[in-house]
Each structure stands twice: as structure tokens, then as C-alpha cells.
C-alpha positions in Angstrom: -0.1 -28.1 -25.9 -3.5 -28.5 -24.2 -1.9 -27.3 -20.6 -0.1 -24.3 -22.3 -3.3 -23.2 -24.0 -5.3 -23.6 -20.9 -2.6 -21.2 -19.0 -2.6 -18.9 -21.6 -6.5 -18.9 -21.2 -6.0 -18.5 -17.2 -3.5 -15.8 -17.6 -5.0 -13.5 -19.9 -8.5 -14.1 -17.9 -6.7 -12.3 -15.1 -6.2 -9.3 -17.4 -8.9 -8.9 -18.9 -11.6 -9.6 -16.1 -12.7 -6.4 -14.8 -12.3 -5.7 -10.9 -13.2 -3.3 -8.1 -11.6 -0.3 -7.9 -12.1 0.8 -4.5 -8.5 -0.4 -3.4 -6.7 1.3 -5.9 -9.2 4.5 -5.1 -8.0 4.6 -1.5 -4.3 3.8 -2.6 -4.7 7.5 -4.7 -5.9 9.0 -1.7 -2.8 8.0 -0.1 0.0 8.9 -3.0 -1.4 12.8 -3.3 0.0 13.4 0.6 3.4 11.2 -0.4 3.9 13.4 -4.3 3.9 16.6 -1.8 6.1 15.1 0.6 8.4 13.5 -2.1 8.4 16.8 -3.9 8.6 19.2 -1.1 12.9 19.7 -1.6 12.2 20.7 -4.7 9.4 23.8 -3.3 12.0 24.4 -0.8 14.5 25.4 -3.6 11.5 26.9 -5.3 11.4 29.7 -2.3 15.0 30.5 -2.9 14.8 31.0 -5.4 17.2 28.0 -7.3 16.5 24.8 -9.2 18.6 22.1 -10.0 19.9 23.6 -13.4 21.9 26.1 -11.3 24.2 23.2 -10.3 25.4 19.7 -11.6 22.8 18.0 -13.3 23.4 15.0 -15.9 20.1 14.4 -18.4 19.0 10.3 -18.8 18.7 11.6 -22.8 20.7 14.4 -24.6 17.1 15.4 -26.2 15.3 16.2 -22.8 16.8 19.6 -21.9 16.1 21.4 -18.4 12.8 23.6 -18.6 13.3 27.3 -18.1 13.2 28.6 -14.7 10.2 30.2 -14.9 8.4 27.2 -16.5 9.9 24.5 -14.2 8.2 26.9 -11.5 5.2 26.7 -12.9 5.1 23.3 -13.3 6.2 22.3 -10.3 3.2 24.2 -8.3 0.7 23.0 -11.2 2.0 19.2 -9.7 2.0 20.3 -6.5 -1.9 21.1 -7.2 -2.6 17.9 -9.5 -1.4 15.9 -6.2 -3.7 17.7 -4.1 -6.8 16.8 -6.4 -5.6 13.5 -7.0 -6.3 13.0 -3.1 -9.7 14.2 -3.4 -10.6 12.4 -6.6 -11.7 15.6 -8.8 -11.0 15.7 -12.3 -9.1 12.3 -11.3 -8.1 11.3 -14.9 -6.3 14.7 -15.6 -4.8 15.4 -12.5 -3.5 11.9 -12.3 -2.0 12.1 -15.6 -0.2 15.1 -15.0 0.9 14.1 -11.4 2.7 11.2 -13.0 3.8 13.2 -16.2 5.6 15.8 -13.5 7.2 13.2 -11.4 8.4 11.6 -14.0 9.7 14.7 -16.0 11.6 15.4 -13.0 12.7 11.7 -12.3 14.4 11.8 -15.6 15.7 15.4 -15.5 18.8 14.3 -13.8 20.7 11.1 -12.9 21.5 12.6 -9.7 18.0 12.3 -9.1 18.3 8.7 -8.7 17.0 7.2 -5.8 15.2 3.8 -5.8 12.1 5.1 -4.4 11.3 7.8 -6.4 11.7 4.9 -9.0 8.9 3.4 -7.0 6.7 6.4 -7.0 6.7 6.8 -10.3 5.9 3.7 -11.2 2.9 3.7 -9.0 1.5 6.9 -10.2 2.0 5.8 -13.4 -0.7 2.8 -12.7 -2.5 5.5 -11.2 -2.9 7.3 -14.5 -4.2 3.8 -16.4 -6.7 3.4 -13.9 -9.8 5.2 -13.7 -9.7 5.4 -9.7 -11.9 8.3 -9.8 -14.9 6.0 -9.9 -14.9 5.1 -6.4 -14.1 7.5 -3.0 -13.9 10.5 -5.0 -15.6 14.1 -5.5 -15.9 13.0 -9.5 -18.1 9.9 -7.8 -20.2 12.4 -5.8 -20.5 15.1 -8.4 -21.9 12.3 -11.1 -25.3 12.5 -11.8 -25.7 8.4 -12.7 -24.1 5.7 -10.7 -20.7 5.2 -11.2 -19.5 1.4 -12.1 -16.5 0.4 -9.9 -15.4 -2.5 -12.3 -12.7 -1.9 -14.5 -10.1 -3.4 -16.1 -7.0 -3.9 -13.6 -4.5 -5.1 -15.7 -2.1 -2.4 -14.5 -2.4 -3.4 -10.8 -1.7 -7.1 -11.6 1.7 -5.5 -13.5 2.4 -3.5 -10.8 2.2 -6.9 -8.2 4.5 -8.2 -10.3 7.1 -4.9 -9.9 6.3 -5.5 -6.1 7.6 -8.8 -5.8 10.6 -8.0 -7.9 11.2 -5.2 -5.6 11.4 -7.1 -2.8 13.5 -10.1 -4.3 16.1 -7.5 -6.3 16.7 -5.9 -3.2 17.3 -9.1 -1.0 19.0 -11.0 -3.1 21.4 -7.8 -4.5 22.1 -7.6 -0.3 22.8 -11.0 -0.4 25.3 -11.0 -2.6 26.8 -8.0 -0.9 29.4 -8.6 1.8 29.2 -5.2 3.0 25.4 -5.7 3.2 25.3 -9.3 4.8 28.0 -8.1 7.8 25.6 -4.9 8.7 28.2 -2.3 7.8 26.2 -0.9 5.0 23.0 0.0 7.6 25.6 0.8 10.7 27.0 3.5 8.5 23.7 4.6 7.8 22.3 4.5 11.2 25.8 6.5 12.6 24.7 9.0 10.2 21.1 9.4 11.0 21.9 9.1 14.7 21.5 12.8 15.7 18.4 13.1 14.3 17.9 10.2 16.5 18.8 11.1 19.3 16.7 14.7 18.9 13.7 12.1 19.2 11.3 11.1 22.3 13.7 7.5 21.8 15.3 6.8 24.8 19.2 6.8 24.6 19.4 3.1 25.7 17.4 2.1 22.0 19.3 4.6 20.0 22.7 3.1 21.6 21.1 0.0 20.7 20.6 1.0 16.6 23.7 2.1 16.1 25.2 -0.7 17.5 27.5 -2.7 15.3 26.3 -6.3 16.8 23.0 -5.5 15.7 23.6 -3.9 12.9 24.9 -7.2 12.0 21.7 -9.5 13.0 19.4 -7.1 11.2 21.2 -6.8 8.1 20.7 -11.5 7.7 17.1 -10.0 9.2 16.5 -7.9 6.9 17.4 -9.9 3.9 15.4 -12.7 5.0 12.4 -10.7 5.5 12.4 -9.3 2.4 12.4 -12.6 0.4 9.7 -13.8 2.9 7.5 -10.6 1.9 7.6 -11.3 -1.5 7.0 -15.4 -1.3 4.4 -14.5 0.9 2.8 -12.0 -0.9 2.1 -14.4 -4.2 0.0 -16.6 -1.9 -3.6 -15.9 -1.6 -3.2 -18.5 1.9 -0.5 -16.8 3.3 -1.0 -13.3 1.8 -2.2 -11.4 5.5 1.1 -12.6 6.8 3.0 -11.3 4.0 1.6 -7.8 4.2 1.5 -7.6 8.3 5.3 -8.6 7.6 5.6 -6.1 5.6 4.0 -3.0 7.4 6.5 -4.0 10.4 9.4 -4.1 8.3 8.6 -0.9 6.9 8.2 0.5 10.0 11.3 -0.8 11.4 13.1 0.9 8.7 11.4 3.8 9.0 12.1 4.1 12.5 15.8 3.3 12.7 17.1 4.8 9.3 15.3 7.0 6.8 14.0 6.1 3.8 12.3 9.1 2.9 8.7 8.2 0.8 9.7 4.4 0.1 8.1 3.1 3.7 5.1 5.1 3.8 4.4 4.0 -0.5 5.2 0.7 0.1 2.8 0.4 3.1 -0.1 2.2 1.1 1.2 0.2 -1.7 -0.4 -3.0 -0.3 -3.5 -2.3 -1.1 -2.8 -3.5 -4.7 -3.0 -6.9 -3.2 -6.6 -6.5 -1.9 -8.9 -9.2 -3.8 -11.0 -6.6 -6.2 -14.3 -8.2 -5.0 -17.1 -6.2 -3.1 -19.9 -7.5 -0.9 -17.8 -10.8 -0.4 -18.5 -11.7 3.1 -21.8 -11.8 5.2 -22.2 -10.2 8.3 -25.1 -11.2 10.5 -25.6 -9.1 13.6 -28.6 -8.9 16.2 -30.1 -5.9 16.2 -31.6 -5.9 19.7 -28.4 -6.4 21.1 -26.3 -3.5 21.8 -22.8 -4.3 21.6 -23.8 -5.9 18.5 -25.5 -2.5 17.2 -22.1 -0.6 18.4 -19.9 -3.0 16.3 -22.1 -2.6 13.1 -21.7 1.1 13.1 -18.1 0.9 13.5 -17.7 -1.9 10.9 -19.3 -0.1 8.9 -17.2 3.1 9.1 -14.3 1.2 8.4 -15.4 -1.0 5.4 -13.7 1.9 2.6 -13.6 -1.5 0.5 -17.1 -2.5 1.0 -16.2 -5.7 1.8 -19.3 -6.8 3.8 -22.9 -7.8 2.8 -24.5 -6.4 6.7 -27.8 -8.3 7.3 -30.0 -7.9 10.7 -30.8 -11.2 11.7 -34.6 -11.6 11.9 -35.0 -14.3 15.0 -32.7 -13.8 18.4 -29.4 -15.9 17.6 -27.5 -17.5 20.0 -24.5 -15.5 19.2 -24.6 -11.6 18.6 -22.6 -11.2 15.6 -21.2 -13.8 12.9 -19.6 -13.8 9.9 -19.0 -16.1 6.8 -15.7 -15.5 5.0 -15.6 -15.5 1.1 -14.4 -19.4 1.5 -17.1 -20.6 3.8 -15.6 -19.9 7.0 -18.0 -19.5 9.5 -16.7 -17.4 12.7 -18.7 -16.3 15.6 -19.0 -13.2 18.6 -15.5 -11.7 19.3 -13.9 -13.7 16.7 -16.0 -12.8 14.1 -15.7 -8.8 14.7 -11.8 -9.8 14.7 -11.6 -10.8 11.5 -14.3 -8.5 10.0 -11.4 -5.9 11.5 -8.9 -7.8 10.1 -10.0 -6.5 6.3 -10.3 -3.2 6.8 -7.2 -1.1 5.9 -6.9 1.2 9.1 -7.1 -1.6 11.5 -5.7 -4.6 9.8 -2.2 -4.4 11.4 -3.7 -4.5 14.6 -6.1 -7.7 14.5 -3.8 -9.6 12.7 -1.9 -11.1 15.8 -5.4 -11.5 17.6 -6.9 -13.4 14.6 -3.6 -15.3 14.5 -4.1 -16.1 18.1 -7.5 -17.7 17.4 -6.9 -19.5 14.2 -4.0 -21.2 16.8 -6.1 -21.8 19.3 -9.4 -23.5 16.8 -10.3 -23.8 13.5 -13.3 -22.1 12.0 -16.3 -23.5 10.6 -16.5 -24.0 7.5 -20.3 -23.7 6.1 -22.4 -25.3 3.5 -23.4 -22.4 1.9 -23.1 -18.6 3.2 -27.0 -18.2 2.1 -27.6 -20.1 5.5 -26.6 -17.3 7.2 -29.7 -15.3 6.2 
């Protein structure tokens, strides 16, 4: 029983140790532009005057009747609002509360509603609610007259990991067992559909010809299906977790680019950030300030560090190299490769150093040091 009790001890650890909630803050930032843009058929409507009462509509629950006109109206622009200051952070616990409350509301107002990604979206606005993001990269932050603590619990983003990965495996292994989905015909029929909007694009008619082609159709769909399990095995290892979410963010914008998927690729992509270690100050940076270039790639490290992921220290003797970092393990990198990886954790540019610090971890290993208090 010993091994049960220390797993139980381990697991509950996870829930109840508090976290940084810095990712989760930049991950609201994200969803307030994706509500809008998720909701933005139903504004449409909203200007003619309509709503979905005036046609077919089919409750989840006899009890949850449609909202008057009027009132729906009202609602929906209230939403429209909450999303708005849910981007900026003000009055974060309200107006995430109500964001998800509305989407939700509306989720459930109709089966027809359905769609597997506004399943998604309210599930992540929902965590959104249960955290207080608004502690971090936020006007409530600024407006705060004491320092804000950004450790709280995150028991709801370790739940919500858990929807991700069974996401991910559902919808591979539900393809799998699909004929129509394993021979292609599923996303060819989709892509045949799409393919005047496609062709209205800057793609050249050589790559549209080539996604609505039934050969490849056929290769992406055993692609596709393999990549998806990948992304979730991948994403439940700390090791191979980069390479599970630069997996990801191509998938995504694969599918994004050759069928629409309306919100789910651009919330699934923000929706990595869940996976970000909640741990500040983690990682050393030691840079010489009377050399230039190193100067020049503080500055910009430091615009991009929205997770505060770096402890930036001037070294106080000329170095031999101009920058280096130690990584939360030990790792000790050095020069280019150094400002690599430092790149390689911050959101915006992550997708783009991740083949370059691929490339060097092929080419040598890094250093692994004593202690990172050496590097002072």
C-alpha cells in the first residue's frame, strides 16, 4: 500500500502546490480576440436583425428555454464587452466569469450549435473563470496599489492538460477507426468544398491543385492521425514536451491552411501555453555588458520574456563568451547557442528557434554545471 499512498501523496501535491500564473495570464489575453471571432456570426445576425429562435433550434434541456430577443441582444453585446476586458485584464474575475457563462449559455442553447471547438472554448474559458489570471499582465495588476502574488493554485490547468491529451487521442483514434477518415475521403470532401475560397487566396494554383488532390488527401489523412497521437504522447513528457508543442503549432497550421477549422487552430495553439512549467526566474542569464551585441540581445530578451523566465545578471569580469545561459537542469550553453534557447522559451519566437536549437543539440551536447550559482 506504501507505493499507492506515496502516489496519492505525489498526485494531490500537484494540485495543491501553488504555481505562476503568468502563462495562463497571456493565454486570457489570447481567448478575448478568439470569444469575438467565435461569436462574431452571432453579431452578424444581431445586425439583421434575427437570432437563432427564429429558425430550428433543439435545447440540450427542456428547462433552458431561448432568452427573449431583446435580452439575448443584450447579452450577447454585454459578452462581446466581457471578452474585450478579459484581454486587458480589468475586472478579470467578473468579466471572465461572465465570458464563460455567455459562451456557454449559448453552447447549450441549441444542439445545432455543436461543433467540437466551441466544446473546446468553453472548456478553456471555463478554467479561465477558476483562475485568478488577473494577477499577472493585466490592468487589475497595474491599477493595484500592493504587489500582486502570481502563485496560485492551478489545479484547473493540470485538468484542463488532461482534456488536451484526450483531445488529441479521441480524435486520432475516432479517425482511426474510421474508414472514411483513414482513406482521406473525409478531408478531400472538405478541401473540394473549401477550394474556392482557396483559390481566392495569394496560394498559387499548383498548391491548391495539390490540396484537393485525392492522393494526398490520402497520405495526410494516415498523417494526420499519426500526428495527433504523437502530440498528445509527446506532450505528457517534460523531455520531449518542445517537440510535442512545435508539432503541434505546425499541425495546426497545416489545418488551418488547407481546410477551416474556424477558432479550434488558433485556441489550440494559444492553448499550449497551459503546458509552460509555472516557475519564474528559473534560468540564469549572464551577459557582458561592455559588449554590444550582448547589450542588444538583453534588451530583446527581455522584451520577450512575458513569462519571466530569466534571472539577467551583468557579469562583473570580461568573460570569454558574451552571453550564457544555465537551463533550469544545469545545462550550461554558451554565445549564439545560448541566445537560441533563451528564444526558444519565449512564446512569440519559440516556433522559430526550435529547429535551430534542434540543430545544435544534434550537432553537441550541452554542459551540464555544478551548480547554476557559478554562473554569478
Amino acid at each position: 500500500m506504501k507505493p499507492l499512498s506515496e502516489a496519492a501523496a505525489r498526485f494531490n501535491a500537484l494540485f495543491e502546490s501553488p504555481g505562476d500564473v503568468r502563462a495562463i495570464a497571456l493565454l486570457r489575453i489570447l481567448v478575448g480576440p478568439i470569444v469575438i471571432y467565435h461569436l462574431w456570426p452571432f453579431v452578424e445576425q444581431m445586425g439583421h436583425g434575427r437570432y437563432y429562435a427564429d429558425y430550428f433550434y433543439a435545447p440540450w434541456v427542456p428547462w433552458l428555454p431561448p432568452a427573449p430577443r431583446a435580452l439575448y441582444f443584450g447579452m450577447l453585446v454585454a459578452c462581446l464587452l466581457s471578452a474585450c476586458l478579459l484581454c486587458v485584464g480589468y475586472k478579470t474575475r467578473w468579466s471572465s466569469a461572465y465570458t464563460a457563462f455567455f459562451v456557454t449559455y449559448n453552447f447549450f442553447s441549441s444542439e445545432t450549435f455543436f461543433r467540437h471547438n466551441r466544446n473546446f472554448i468553453v472548456l478553456v474559458l471555463i478554467m479561465l473563470a477558476l483562475v485568478p489570471s488577473g494577477r499577472a499582465l493585466s490592468l487589475d495588476a497595474r491599477l493595484t496599489t500592493k504587489p500582486c502574488d502570481t502563485r496560485v493554485s492551478l489545479w484547473p490547468m493540470y485538468l484542463m492538460r488532461f482534456e488536451v491529451v484526450c483531445v488529441y487521442s479521441a480524435s486520432a483514434i475516432s479517425k482511426l477507426l474510421n474508414p472514411d477518415w483513414r482513406s482521406g475521403l473525409v478531408l478531400l470532401t472538405r478541401s473540394r468544398w473549401y477550394e474556392p475560397n482557396l483559390r481566392s487566396t495569394v496560394l498559387p494554383d499548383f498548391v491548391v491543385d495539390l490540396l484537393t488532390d485525392a492522393t494526398f488527401h490520402s497520405l495526410f489523412a494516415k498523417f494526420a492521425i499519426a500526428t495527433e497521437l504523437a502530440i498528445a504522447l509527446l506532450l505528457l513528457s517534460r523531455r520531449f514536451r518542445y517537440a510535442g508543442a512545435f508539432l503541434a503549432v505546425s499541425f495546426h497550421a497545416i489545418i488551418e491552411i488547407s481546410l477551416s477549422v474556424q477558432i479550434f487552430s488558433y485556441l489550440a495553439i494559444g492553448g499550449l501555453l497551459i503546458w509552460t512549467t509555472p516557475v519564474v526566474r528559473d534560468r540564469v542569464l549572464v551577459y557582458d555588458p561592455a559588449n554590444p551585441r550582448a547589450a542588444r540581445s538583453m534588451r530583446w530578451i527581455e522584451r520577450l520574456d512575458w513569462l519571466a523566465r530569466f534571472r539577467i545578471e551583468a557579469a562583473s569580469s570580461p568573460v570569454a563568451e558574451s552571453l550564457r545561459l544555465v537551463d533550469r537542469d544545469g545545462r550550461e550553453y554558451q554565445g549564439r547557442r545560448a541566445f537560441r534557447r533563451a528564444l526558444l522559451v519565449c512564446p512569440l519566437t519559440f516556433v522559430f528557434m526550435a529547429p535551430l536549437v534542434l540543430r545544435d543539440n544534434l550537432r553537441s551536447p550541452a554542459k551540464v554545471t555544478a551548480s547554476v550559482d557559478a554562473m554569478a
